[in-house]
C-alpha positions in Angstrom: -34.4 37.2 32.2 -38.2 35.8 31.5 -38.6 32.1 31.5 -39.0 31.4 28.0 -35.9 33.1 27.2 -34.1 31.1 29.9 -35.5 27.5 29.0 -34.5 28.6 24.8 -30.8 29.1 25.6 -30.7 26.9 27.8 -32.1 23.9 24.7 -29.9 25.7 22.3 -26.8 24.9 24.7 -27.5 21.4 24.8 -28.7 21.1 21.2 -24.9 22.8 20.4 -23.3 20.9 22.8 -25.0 17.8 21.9 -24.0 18.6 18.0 -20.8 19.1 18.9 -19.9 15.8 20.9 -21.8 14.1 17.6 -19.3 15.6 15.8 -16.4 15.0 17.9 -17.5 11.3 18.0 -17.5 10.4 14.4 -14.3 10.1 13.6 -14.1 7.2 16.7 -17.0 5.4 14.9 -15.1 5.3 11.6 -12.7 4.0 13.3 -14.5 1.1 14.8 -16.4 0.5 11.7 -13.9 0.7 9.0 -12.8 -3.1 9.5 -15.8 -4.2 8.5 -15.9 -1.9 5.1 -12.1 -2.7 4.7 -11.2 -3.9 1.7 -9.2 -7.5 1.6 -5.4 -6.4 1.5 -4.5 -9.1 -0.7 -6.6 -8.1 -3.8 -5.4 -9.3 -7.4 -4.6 -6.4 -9.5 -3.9 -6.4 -12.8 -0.2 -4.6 -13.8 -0.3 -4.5 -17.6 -0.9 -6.6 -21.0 2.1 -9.9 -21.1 3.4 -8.2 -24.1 4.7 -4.9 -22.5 6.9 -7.6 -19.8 10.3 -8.8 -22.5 11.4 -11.7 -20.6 14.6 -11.3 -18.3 13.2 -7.7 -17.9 12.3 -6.2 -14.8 9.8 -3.5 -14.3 8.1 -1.3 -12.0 4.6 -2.0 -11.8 1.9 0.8 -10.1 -1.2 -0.6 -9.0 -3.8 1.5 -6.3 -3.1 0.0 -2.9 -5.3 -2.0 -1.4 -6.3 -0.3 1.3 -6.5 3.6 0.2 -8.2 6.1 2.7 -10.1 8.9 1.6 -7.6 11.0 1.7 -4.5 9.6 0.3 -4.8 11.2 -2.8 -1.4 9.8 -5.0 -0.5 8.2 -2.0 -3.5 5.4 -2.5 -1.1 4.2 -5.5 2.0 1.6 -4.9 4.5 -0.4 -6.5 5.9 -3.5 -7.3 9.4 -5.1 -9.1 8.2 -7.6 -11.5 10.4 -9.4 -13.5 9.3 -12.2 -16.7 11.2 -15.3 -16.4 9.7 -17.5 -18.8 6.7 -17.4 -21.1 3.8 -17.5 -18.2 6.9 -17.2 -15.5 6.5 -14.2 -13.3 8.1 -13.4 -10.0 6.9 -9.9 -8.2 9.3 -8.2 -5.2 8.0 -5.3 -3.1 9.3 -2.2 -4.3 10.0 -1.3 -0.2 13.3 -2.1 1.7 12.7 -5.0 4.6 14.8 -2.7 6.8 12.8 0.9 7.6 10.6 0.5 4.2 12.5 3.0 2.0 11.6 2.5 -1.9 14.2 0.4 -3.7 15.3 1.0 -7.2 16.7 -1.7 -9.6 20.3 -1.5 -11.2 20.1 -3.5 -14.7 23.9 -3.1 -14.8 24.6 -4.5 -11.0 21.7 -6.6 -11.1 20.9 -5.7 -7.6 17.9 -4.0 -6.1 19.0 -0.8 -4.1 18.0 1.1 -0.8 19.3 4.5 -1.6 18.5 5.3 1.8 20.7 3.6 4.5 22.6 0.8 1.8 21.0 -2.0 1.7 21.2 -4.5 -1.3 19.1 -7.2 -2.6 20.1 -10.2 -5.2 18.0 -10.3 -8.4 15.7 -13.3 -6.3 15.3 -10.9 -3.6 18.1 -12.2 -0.7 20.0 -9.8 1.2 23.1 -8.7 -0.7 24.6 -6.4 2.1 23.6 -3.5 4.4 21.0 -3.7 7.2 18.1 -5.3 5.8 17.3 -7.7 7.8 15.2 -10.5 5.6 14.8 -10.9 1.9 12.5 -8.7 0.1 8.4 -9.7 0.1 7.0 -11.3 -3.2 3.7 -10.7 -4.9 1.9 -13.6 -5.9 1.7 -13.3 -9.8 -0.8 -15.1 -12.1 -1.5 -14.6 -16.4 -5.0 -14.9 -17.4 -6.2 -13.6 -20.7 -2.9 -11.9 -21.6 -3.0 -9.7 -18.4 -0.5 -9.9 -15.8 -2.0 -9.7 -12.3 -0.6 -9.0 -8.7 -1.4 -10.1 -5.9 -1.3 -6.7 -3.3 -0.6 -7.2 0.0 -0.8 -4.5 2.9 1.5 -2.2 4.4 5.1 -2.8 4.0 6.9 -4.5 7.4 10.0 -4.0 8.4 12.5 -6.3 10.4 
């Protein structure tokens, strides 16, 4: 094999190889970077117009979570329980269970939120009813301004 030949395979080795570790090692520096492009998780969201929330009527509320990656796709979208209790009264639960994060649903005629999943129950403020959860659900901070209804998101549901 001549020289030239030699010395050229030999640089396109280690310009692949060298490619290739670049590539390899991107992922780790999105990694270390992405705190400092992260969005705050407790962003104020707006959930709908005060008109569309009768008081004594609770709701499911979608908003896009506060921390979506790239690829989430429907999954960058959560929820929220919010009920009117008053004119400008709001109070907001987490639409996840406080035991292993399983959506709840709410029951008009129990008025109870329910885990499907493994029981658990919630009181209409949110306290433990009965099952495994083991702490009352998470509220949203909720303000009006200009006859919107925003929510204040939080991060990834907890559980225990």
């Amino acid at each position: 094999m001549s020289s030239s030949r030699r010395r050229f395979l030999n640089r396109l080795g280690v310009g692949l190889g060298g490619l290739t570790a670049l590539l390899a090692g991107l992922p780790v520096v999105g990694f270390l970077f992405s705190p400092v492009r992260r969005e705050d998780e407790h962003t104020w969201r707006p959930v709908g117009a005060l008109g569309e929330f009768p008081v004594g009527e609770t709701r499911m509320v979608r908003y896009l979570d506060p921390e979506p990656l790239p690829w989430a796709g429907f999954a960058a979208r959560s929820g929220a329980w919010v009920r009117r209790e008053g004119e400008d009264e709001f109070v907001g639960f987490s639409m996840y269970c406080t035991h292993t994060a399983c959506p709840i649903t709410w029951s008009e005629g129990a008025n109870l939120f329910m885990c499907p999943c493994h029981g658990g129950t919630f009181h209409r403020d949110g306290r433990v009813a009965g099952g495994p959860p083991p702490r009352p659900l998470d509220r949203f901070d909720i303000r009006v301004q200009d006859g919107q209804v925003w929510l204040r998101t939080m991060g990834a549901p907890r559980t225990g």
